[in-house]
C-alpha positions in Angstrom: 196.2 125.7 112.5 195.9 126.7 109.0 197.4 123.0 108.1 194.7 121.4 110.7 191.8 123.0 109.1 193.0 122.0 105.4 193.0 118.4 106.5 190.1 118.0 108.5 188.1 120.1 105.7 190.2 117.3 103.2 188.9 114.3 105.2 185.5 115.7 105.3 185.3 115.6 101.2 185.3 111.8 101.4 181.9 111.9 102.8 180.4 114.2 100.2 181.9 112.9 97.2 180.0 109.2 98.0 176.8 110.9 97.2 174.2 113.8 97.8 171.1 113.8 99.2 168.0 113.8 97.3 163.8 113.8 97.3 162.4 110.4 96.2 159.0 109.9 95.3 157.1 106.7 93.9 154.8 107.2 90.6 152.0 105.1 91.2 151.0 105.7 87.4 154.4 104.4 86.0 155.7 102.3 88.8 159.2 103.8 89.4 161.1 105.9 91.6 161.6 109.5 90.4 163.9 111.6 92.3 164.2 115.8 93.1 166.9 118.1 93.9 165.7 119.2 97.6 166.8 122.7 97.1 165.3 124.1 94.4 162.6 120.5 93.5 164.5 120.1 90.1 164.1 116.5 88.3 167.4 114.8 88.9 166.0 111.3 87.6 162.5 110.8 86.1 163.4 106.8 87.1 165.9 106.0 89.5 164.4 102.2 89.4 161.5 100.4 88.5 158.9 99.2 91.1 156.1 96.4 91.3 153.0 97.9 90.5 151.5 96.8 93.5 150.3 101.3 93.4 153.5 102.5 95.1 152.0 105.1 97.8 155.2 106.2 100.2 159.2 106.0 99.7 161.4 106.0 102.9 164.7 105.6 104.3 165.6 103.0 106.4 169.1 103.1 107.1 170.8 102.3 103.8 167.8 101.1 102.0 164.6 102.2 100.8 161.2 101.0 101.5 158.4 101.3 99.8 154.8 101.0 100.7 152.4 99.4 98.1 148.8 99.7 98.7 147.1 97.3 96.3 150.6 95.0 96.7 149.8 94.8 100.4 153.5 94.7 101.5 156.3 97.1 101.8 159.1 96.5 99.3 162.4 96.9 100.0 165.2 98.4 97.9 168.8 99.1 98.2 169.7 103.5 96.4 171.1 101.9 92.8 167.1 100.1 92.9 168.5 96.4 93.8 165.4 94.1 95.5 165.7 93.3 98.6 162.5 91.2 99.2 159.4 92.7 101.6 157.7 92.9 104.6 154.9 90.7 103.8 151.8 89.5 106.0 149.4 91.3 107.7 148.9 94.3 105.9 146.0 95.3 103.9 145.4 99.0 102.2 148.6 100.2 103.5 149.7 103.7 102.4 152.2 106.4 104.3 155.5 105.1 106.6 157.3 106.8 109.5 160.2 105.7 111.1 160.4 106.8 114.8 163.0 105.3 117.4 164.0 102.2 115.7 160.7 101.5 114.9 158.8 101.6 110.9 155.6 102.2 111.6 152.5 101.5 108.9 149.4 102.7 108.0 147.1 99.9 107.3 143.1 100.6 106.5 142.0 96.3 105.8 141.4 93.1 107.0 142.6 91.0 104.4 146.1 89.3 104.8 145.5 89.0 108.5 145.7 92.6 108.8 144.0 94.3 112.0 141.6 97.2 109.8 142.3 100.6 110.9 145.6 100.4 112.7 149.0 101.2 112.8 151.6 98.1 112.5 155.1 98.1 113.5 158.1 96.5 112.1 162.1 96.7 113.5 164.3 97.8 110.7 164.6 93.8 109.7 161.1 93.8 109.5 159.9 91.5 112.0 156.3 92.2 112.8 156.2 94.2 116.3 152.7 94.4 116.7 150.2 96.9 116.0 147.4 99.9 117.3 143.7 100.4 116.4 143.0 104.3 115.2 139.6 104.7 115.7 140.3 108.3 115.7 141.8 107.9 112.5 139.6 105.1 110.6 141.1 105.3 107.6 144.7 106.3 108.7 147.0 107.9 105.5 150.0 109.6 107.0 152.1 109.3 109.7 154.6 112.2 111.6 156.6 111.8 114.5 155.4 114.5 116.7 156.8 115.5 120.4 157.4 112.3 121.9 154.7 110.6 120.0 153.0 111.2 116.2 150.6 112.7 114.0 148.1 110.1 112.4 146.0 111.6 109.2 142.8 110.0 107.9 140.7 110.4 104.9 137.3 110.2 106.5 136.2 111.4 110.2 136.5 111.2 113.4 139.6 113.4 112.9 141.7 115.1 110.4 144.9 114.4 112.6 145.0 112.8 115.7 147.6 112.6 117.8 149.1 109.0 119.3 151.7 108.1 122.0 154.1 105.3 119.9 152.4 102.4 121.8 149.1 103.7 120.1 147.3 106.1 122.9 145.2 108.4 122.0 146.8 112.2 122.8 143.9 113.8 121.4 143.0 115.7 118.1 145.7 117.8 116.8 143.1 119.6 113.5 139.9 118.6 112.5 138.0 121.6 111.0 138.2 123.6 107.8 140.2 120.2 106.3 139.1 116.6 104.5 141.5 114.1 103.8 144.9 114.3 105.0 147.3 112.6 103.3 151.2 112.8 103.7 152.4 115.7 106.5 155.7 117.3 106.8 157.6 119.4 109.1 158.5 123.3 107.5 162.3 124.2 108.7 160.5 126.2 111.0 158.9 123.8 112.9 155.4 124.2 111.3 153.8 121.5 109.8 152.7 121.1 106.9 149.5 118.9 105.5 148.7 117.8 101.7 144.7 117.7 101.7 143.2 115.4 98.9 140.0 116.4 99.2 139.5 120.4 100.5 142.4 120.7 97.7 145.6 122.4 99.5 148.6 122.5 101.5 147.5 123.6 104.9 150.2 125.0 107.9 149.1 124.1 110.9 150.9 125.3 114.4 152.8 122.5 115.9 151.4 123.3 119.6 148.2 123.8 118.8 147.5 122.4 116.0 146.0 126.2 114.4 145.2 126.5 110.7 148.3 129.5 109.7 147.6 129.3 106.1 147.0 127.5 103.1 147.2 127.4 99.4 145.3 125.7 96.4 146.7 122.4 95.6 144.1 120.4 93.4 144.0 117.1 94.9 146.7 116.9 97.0 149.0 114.0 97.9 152.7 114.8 99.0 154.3 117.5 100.2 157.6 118.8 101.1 159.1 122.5 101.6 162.6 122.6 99.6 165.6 124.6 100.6 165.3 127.4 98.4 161.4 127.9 101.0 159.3 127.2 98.1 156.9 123.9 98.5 157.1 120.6 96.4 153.6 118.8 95.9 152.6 116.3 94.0 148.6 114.9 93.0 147.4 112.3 90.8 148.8 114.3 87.8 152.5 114.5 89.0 154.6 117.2 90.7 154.2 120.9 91.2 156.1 123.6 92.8 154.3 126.5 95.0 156.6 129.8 95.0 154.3 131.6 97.0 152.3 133.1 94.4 151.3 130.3 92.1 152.2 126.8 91.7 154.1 125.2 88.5 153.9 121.7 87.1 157.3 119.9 86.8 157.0 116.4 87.1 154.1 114.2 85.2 152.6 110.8 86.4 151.1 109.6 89.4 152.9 111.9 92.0 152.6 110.6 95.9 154.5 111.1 98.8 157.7 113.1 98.7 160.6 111.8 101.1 164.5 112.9 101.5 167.1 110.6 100.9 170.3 110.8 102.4 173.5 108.8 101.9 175.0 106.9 104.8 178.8 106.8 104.7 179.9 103.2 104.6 181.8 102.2 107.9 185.2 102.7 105.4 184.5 106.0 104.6 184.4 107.1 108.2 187.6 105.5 108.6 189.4 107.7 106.0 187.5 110.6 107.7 188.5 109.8 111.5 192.3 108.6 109.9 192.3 112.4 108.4 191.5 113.9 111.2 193.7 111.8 113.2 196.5 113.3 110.9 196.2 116.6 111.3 196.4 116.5 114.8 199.2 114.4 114.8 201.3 117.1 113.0 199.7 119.7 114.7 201.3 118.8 117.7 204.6 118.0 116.0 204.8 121.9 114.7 
């Protein structure tokens, strides 16, 4: 058993060594990727890769690549990890900022009408990006952030009717999930304990809000607030118009400068070889633990 444990724990190294996971954000100011440890919010690279300054709002995973949402560039780029151009999703989008990617499906912010865009909506792309359509938000007319929520997804706005609203994926209306003691969501995240959490430009903080319900729990000061993200270690990674900061509970410390935005994890996907080696490992051990 001893043997059998060695070799699967072997095989399982082949994965880890290809890369570790890490935060990504875009700086709108400079125009390039920066990236963060996710434990403890360190700086691993203060440029991981040069973008279009097309203001960069939202990084995201998409399988192996990353796109990125441009808000004046009115397209979402797309970039393999080592920063390679992959083209763009291009047409009908106008004033796009925050991503999500829910089932399959990358859905967009958009706030325009230029470009053929459809105003306040949400517009959805496959993961090739063929256009898949789009939802009016008329709950959430100037929609910022999207969160996949219980079957469906938060949609934060910078002006009123709501805060947060809540959508099905096909774009129904679920009803408001927070719209008092708050102005201006902007990127939301869950907490590892199911909370979630809510940068607010313009009341200036991180709120936690109840997943059910949608309850105010708490808050902290966070001057203009854009991104947010809570890092292994518990403490909070945010980021404003100045850069990146790091809430420890008690007071928050700047670590990053530029034009900090939203703050997304990044996680290596073995390529179909590796699992190979890892599945041929396994298959090893079991072979001579049977033979022994």
């Amino acid at each position: 058993m001893r043997k059998l444990l060695t070799a699967c724990f072997a095989a399982t190294l082949v994965t880890v060594s290809l890369g570790q996971s890490f935060l990504m954000m875009p700086d709108s100011t400079n125009n390039r990727i920066v990236t963060f440890d996710p434990f403890n919010g360190s700086v691993i690279n203060s440029s991981l890769f040069g973008l279009a300054a097309g203001t960069p709002i939202h990084a995201m995973q998409v399988g192996t690549e990353i796109w990125v949402s441009e808000q004046v560039g009115d397209r979402v780029s797309r970039w393999d990890a080592a920063g390679t151009s992959l083209g763009a999703v291009t047409g009908g989008l106008d004033n796009i900022r925050g991503m999500g990617l829910i089932n399959g499906t990358v859905y967009v912010t958009n706030a325009g009408t230029a470009n053929g865009a459809p105003g306040a909506a949400v517009v959805m792309f496959d993961t090739s990006g063929a256009n898949q359509g789009n939802f009016a938000t008329p709950n959430a007319p100037s929609p910022f952030g999207i969160l996949a929520h219980q079957g469906g997804m938060l949609v934060s706005s910078s002006s009123a009717n709501d805060d947060i609203h809540r959508y099905s994926l096909t774009g129904t209306s679920l009803g408001t999930f927070h719209n008092s003691a708050i102005a201006f969501v902007e990127q939301m995240d869950y907490a590892p304990n199911g909370d979630v959490l809510a940068a607010v430009f313009t009341t200036g903080n991180i709120s936690r809000f109840d997943p059910n319900s949608g309850a105010l729990l708490s808050s902290f000061a966070a001057s203009g607030a854009r991104g947010v993200h809570q890092l292994g270690n518990g403490n909070i990674i945010w980021s404003n118009g100045s850069g990146v900061w790091i809430y420890d509970g008690v007071s928050s410390t700047q670590i990053y400068t530029g034009g900090g935005r939203y703050i997304d994890l990044y996680t290596p996907v073995p390529e179909p070889a590796t699992l190979i080696a890892v599945g041929t490992g396994i298959a090893w051990a079991l072979r001579r633990r049977r033979k022994s």
